[in-house]
LUMLUMSE-404313 format. One record per residue (C-alpha): x, y, z. Coordinates in pm, whole numbers, plus 50000, padded with zeros to 5 digits. Last residue first. Layout:
! residues N
XYZ
...
This chain:
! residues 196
516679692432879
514539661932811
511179654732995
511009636233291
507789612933287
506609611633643
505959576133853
503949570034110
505349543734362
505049562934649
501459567734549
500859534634574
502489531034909
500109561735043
497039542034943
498089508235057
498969526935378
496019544535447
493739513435327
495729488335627
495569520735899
491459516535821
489869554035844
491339572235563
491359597035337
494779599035117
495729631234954
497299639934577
497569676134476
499729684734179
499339723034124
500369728933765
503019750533641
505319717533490
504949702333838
504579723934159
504079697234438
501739688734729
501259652534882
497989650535160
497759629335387
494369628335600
493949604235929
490899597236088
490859579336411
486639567336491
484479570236768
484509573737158
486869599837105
487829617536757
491139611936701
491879635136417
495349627736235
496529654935964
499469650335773
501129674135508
503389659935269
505639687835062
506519669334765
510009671734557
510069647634286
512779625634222
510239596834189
508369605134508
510659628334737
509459641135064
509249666835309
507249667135589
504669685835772
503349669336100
500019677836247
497999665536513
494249669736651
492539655436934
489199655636897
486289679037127
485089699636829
485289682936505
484139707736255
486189740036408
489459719236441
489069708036080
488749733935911
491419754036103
494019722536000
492669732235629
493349768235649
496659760835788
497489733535491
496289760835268
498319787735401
501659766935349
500289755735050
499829787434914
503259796935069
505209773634889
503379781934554
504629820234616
501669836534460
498709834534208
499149859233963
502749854033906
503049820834117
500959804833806
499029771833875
496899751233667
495199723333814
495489688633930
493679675934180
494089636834328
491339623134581
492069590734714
489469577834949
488629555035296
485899558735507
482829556135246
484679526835106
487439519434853
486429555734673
488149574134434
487719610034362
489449629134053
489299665034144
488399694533887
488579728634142
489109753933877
485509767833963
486499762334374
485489798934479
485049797434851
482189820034942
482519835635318
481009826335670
484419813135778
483129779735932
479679778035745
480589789535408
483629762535451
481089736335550
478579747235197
482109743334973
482769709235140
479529699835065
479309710834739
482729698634612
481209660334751
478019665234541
480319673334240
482159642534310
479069618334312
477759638134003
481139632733853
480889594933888
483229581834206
486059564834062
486019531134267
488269512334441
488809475934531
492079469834373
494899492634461
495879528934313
498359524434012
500339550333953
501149575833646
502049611333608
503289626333273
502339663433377
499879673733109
499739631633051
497579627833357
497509584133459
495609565933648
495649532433667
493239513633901
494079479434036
491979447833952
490769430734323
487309443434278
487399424633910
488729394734029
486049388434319
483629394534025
485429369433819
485919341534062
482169348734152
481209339833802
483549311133776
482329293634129
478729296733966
479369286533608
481199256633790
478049248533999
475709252733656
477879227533501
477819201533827
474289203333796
């Protein structure tokens, strides 16, 4: 009996372990790395490509035009279904593509627009920010909708133009205590500087 207990208290130990492991993720195109807290999940890419769809169907909706997101390859990880970290990075070139400080400055509008037309009735806030994450120049974009009688939901997202890619990390959240793990990890990210 006493066996079967301990195999018991040992099993859980280990599962209770395992959800507590943190996640490393790492790009080597742009030598990022950071480790995201225990208790997420990478969603599978059918779980992420259902997500893309989604947002790509709302967007339809809102501006009644086809959003083409073909280059759009995020990495999705879940804690809950209120709380994610969603990093994209893609190929960028300001010769074809534009100012990349004006893309985002467009993007970040497009996305406040989004927002405002799919939660009609919340209070929404912005703040744009820069900031530095390992030497790295970010511009931080934060978006809080307080949705009444429900739920807060705050969105961060970190932009930079690394080695001609568009880095694009954002925190999803719900619970302030997620947010902040989230956003504290990423502080902590680290990029591999490469030699002059």
């Amino acid at each position: 009996m006493n066996l079967k207990l301990s195999f018991l208290y040992l099993s859980l130990l280990l599962i209770i372990s395992c959800n507590r492991k943190e996640i490393q993720i790492v790009d080597k195109a742009i030598g990022f790395s950071m480790n995201l807290p225990g208790g997420f999940q990478k969603l599978d890419q059918r779980e992420t490509d259902q997500a893309i769809n989604l947002g790509k169907e709302k967007f339809k909706k809102i501006y009644n035009a086809d959003l083409d997101i073909s280059n759009l390859k995020p990495n999705i990880f879940e804690k809950d279904r209120d709380n994610y970290f969603v990093l994209n990075i893609k190929d960028y070139n300001p010769q074809i593509e534009g100012d990349y400080s004006q893309a985002v400055y467009e993007s970040n509008i497009q996305l406040y627009n989004t927002y405002r037309q799919n939660f009609t009735g919340a209070k929404i806030d912005t703040l744009t920010a820069h900031e530095k994450i390992d030497q790295i120049d970010f511009t931080k974009f934060s978006v809080s909708i307080d949705i009444p009688n429900k739920a807060k939901m705050q969105v961060v997202s970190y932009t930079s133009f690394i080695k001609n890619k568009d880095f694009t990390a954002s925190v999803v959240y719900l619970d302030e205590e997620i947010g902040n793990e989230m956003i504290n990890a990423l502080k902590k990210a680290k990029f591999k500087k490469t030699a002059p």
